[in-house]
N, C-alpha and C positions, 0 to 999 in steps of 0.2 A: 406759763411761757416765761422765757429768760429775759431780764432787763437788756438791752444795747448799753453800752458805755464806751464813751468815745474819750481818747487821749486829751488832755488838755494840751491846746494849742503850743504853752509855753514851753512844754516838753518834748512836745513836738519839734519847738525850735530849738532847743537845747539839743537835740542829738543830730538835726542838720547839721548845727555848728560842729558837734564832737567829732562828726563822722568823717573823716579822711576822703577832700575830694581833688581830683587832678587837673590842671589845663594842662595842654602842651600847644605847644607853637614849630611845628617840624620843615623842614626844607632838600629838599633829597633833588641828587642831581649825578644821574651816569654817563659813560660814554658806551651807547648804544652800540660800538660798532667792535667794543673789545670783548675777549672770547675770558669769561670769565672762571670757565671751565678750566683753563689753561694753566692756571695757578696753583702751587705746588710748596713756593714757600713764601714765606715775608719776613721785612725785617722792621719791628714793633719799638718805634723810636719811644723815650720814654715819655712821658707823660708831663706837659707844658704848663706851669703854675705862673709862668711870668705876669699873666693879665689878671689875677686874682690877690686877694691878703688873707691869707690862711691865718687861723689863730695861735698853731702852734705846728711844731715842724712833726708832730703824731699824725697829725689829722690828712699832714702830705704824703705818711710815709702810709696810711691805711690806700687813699686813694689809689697810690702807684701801683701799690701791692692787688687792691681789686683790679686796678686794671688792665694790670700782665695778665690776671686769673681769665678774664673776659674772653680778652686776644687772642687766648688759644683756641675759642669755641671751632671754629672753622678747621677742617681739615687740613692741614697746612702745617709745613716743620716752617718755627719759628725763632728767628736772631734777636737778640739785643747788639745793637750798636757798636760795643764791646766787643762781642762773637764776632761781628764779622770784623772789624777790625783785626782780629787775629789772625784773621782767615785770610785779609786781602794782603797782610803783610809777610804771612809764608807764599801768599803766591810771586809776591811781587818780590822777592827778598829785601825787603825796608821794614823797617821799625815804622811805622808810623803815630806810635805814640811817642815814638822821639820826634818825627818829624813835625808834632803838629806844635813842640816847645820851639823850634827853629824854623820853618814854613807853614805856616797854618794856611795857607790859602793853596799850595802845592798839595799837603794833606789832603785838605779838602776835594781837590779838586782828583786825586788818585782815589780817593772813597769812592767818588759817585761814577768815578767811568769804568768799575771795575765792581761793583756792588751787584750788577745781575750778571755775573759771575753765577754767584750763589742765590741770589733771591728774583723771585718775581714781581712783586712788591713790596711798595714802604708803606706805613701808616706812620702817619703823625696825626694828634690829638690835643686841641687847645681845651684848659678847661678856661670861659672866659666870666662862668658866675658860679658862686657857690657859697649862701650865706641865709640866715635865716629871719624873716622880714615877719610883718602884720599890718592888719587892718582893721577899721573900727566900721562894723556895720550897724549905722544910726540907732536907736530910738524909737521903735515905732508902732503903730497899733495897729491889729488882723482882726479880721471876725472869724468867728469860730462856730460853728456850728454844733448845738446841742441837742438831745435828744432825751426824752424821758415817755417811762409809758406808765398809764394807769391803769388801775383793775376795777370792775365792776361786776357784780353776780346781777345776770338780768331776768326777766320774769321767770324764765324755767330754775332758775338757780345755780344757772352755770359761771362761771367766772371768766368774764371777756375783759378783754388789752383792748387799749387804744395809745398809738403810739402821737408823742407832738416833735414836733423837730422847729427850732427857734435858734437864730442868731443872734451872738454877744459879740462885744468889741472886748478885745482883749490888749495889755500894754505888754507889751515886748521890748526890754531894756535893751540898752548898748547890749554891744558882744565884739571882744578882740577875738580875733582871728590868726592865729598863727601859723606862718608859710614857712615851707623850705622851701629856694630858690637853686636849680640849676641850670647852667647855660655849658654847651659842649660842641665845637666844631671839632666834625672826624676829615680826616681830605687820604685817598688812598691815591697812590702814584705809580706807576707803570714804571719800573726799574730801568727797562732798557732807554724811556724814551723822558725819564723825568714828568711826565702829562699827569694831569689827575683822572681817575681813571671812575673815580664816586666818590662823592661829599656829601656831608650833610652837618646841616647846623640846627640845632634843636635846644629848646626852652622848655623847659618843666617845671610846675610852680604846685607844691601839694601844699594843701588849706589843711587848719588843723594839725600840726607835724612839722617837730623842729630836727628831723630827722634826714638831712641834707643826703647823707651819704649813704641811706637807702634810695634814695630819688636817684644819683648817680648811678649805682649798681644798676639798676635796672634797667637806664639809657646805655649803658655802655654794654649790657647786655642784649639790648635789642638791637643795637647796630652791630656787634659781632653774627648777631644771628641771621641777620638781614643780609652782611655779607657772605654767610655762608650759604643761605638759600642761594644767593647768585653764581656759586661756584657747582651747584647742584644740578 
């Protein structure tokens, strides 16, 4: 018969630590009463770094970039800010990128009463965390359970097992733990009427992984999908 042999505990703990695990903290909030079917296009305002300190201006331009990619998941012909801009100045015959060096607040306000012209929604996106943190999980000692078996040939001359099973304390040193940390408020808005129309704000903290801007990809990819189910 085959010996049993059991992992040692420390190793054990070794690959909990290694192994990539996730919290999240999610908050989601719609308006029940709009027809989300309805939606056709939107305009994908860029992408908010104001409440964050990025390390370098690469790491904003990957972000922006994953997150136009995202914005398209949903069925939807989609503006940059820009586009319509263009759009609302041939209709309106005004420059409005002249207008907003000389009235910025007349600009503004020709943008927004004239934007579901062309779209059904806006989406603005704050990213308001994105950095890579740790922790020190203590010091400390586990029992372990062990296991060994013997052999013995008994009066007929056959060779019998007998199996012991016996607990150890085992010491389990410090372990830094390394997070990536992201935080992302999405707010979608009803063009005609300015209202929000779905929010959500969401925290995601992976242990193990100083890998921020796969943590983002995948938030920004689950809220693009979440909104497209709703248009479905």
């Amino acid at each position: 018969m085959r010996k049993l042999y059991l992992l040692p505990i420390y190793l054990i703990a070794l690959l909990f630590f290694v192994m990539p695990t996730v919290s999240a903290e999610k908050t989601d909030w719609s308006d029940n009463t709009y027809n989300f079917k309805t939606i056709r296009s939107a305009l994908i305002y860029d992408l908010d770094f104001s409440q964050v300190n990025l390390s370098n201006d690469i790491i904003a331009r990957k972000l922006a970039d994953e997150y136009i990619k995202k914005s398209t998941k949903p069925t939807y012909i989609t503006f940059s800010a820009e586009q319509l801009d263009r759009k609302i100045s041939l209709e309106q015959s005004i420059d409005l990128d002249t207008l907003k060096k000389t009235d910025s607040e007349k600009a503004t306000t020709l943008f927004a009463e004239n934007m579901s012209h062309f779209v059904d929604i806006y989406v603005e996106t704050h990213l308001l965390s994105y950095k890579i943190g740790s922790y020190i999980v203590p010091a400390h000692t586990t029992w372990q359970n062990q296991t060994t078996t013997d052999h013995y040939t008994d009066s007929n001359g056959r060779t019998r097992d007998i199996t012991h099973t016996y607990t150890i304390p085992v010491y389990v040193p410090d372990a830094t733990v390394t997070t990536a940390v992201v935080r992302l408020r999405f707010d979608v808005f009803n063009a005609k009427t300015n209202k929000v129309i779905f929010s959500r704000e969401e925290e995601r903290v992976r242990d193990n992984s100083d890998d921020p801007y796969g943590v983002f990809s995948r938030m920004t990819d689950s809220f693009f999908s979440d909104l497209k189910n709703k248009m479905q």
